[in-house]
Backbone bond lengths (Angstrom), bond angles and torsions (degrees), N, CA, C in turn:
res aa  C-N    CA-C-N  psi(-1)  N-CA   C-N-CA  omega(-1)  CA-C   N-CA-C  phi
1 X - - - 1.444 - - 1.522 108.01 -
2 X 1.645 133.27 130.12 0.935 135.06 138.25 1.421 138.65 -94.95
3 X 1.904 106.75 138.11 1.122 106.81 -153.40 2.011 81.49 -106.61
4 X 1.464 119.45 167.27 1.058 125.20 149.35 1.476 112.12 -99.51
5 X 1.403 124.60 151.43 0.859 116.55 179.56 1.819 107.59 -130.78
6 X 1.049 102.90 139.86 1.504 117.95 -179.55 1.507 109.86 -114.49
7 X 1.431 123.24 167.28 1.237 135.36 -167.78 1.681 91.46 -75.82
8 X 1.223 136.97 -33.61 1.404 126.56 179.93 1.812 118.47 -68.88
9 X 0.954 114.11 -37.86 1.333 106.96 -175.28 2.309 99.28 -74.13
10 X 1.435 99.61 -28.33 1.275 98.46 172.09 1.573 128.02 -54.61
11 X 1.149 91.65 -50.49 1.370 126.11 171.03 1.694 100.33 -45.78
12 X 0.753 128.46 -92.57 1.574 163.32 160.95 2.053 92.33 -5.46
13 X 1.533 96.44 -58.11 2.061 96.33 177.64 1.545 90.26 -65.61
14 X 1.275 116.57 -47.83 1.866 94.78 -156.47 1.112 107.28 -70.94
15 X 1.489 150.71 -19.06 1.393 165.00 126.22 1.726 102.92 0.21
16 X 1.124 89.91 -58.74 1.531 108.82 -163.10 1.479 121.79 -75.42
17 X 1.675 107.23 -32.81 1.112 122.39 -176.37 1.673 102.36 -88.02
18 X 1.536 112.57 -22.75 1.932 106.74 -177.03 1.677 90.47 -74.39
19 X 1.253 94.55 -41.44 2.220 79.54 179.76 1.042 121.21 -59.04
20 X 1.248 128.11 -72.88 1.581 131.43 160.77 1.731 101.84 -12.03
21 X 1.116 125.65 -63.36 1.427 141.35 -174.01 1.865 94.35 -33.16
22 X 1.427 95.08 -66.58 1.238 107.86 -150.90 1.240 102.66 -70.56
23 X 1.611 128.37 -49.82 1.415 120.78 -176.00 0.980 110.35 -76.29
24 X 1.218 135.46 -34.03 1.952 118.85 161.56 1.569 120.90 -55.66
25 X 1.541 106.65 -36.49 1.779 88.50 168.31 1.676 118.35 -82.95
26 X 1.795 118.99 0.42 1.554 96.58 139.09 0.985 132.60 -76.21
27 X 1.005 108.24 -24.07 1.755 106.33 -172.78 1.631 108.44 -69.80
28 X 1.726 125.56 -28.42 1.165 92.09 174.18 1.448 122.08 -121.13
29 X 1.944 106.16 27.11 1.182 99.94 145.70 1.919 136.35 -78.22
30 X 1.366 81.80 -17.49 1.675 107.35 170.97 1.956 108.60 -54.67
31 X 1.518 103.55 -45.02 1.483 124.14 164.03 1.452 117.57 -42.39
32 X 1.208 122.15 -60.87 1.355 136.99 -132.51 1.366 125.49 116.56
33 X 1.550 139.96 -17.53 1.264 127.14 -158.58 1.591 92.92 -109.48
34 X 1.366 101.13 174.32 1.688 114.11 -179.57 1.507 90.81 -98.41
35 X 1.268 114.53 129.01 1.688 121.68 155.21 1.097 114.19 -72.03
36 X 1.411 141.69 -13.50 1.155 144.82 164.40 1.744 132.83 -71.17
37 X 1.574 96.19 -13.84 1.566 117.70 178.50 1.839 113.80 -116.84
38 X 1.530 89.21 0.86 1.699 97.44 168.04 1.640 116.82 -126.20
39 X 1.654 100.38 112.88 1.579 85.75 154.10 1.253 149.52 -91.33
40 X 1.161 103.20 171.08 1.172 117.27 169.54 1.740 133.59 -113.33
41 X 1.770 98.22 117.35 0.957 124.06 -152.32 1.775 107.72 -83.46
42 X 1.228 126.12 144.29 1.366 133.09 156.85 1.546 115.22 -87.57
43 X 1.219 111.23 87.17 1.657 114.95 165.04 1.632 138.37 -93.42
44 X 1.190 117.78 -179.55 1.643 110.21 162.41 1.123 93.67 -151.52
45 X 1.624 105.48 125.30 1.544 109.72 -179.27 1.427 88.73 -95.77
46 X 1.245 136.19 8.02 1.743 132.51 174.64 1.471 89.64 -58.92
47 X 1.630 112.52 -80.62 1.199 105.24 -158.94 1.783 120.19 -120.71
48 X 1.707 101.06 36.36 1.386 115.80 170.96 1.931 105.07 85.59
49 X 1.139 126.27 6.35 1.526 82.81 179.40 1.249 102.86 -100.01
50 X 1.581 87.25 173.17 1.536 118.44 -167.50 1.400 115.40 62.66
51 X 1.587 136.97 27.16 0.972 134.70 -150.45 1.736 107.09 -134.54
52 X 1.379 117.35 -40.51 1.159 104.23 167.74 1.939 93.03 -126.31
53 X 1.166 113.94 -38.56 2.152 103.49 169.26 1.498 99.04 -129.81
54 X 1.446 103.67 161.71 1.310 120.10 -178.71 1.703 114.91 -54.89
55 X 1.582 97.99 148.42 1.879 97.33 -158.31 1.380 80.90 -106.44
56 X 2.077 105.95 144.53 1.055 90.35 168.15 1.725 119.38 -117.41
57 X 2.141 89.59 40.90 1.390 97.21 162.05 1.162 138.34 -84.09
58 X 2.097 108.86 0.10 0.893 122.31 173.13 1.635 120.81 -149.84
59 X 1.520 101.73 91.48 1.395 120.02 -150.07 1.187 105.33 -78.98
60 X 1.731 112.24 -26.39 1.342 123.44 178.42 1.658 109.98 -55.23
61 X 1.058 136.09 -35.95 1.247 139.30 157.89 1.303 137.32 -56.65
62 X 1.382 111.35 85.50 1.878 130.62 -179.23 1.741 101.33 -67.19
63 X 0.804 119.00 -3.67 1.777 99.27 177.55 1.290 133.03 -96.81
64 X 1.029 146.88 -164.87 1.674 159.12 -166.19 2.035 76.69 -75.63
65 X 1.557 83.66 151.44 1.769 104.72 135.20 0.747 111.91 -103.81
66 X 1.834 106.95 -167.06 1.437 106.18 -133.37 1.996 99.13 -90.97
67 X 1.654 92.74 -29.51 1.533 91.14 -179.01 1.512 124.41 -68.03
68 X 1.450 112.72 -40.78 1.772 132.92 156.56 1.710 102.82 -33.26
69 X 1.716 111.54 -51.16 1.561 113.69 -159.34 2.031 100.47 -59.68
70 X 1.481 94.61 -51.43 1.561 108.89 -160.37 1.324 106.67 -87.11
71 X 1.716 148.62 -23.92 1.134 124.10 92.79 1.749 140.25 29.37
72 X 1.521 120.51 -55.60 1.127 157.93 172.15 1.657 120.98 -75.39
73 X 0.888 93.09 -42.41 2.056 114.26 -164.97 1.400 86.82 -66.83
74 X 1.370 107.52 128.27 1.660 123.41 165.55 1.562 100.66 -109.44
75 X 1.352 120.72 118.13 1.320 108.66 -169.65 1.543 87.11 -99.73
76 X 2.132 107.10 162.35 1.110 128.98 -122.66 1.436 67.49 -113.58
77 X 2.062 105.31 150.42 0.773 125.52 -179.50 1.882 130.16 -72.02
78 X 1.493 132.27 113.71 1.092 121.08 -137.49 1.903 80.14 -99.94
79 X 1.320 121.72 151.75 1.506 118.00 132.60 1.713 136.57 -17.10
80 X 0.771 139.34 91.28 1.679 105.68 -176.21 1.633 105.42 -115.29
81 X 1.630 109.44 5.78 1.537 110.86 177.34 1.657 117.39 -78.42
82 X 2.017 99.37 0.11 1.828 108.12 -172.29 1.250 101.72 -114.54
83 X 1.219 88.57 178.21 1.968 94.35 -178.48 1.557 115.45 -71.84
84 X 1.271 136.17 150.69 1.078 133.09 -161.53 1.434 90.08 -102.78
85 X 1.920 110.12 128.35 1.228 149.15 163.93 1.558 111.17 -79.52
86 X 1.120 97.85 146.83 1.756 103.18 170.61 1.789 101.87 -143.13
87 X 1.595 102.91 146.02 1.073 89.91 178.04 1.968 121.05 -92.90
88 X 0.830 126.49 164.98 1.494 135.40 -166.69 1.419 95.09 -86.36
């Protein structure tokens, strides 16, 4: 299938991708972690990039993959002197 692509449907992913952005870095400041010390990666688990080495279907992308990123993740320091919570 070919798609044409115009600056609107472009428009329209990067739209999509600052939201995504945004409600995943509440969700894991809601966690504990800084969204500001985790990225966020552009992948395709269709056909692997950025997922285990850098794709070079998308060169425009200077950051970690995804295994390098999580690799990376210092997870946030929990209490352990309280009773242990779980979430519902």
């Amino acid at each position: 299938m070919l798609i044409k692509w115009t600056k609107k449907p472009l428009t329209i992913l990067k739209k999509d991708l600052k939201k995504s952005k945004k409600e995943m870095g509440a969700f894991l400041k809601k966690v504990g972690y800084n969204p500001d010390k985790i990225p966020f990666i552009p992948i395709s688990g269709w056909v692997g990039d950025n997922m285990i080495e850098r794709s070079d279907n998308m060169k425009w992308y200077k950051g970690p993959f995804l295994i390098e990123a999580l690799d990376a993740v210092i997870p946030p320091k929990r209490p352990s002197d309280k009773p242990l919570r779980l979430p519902l």
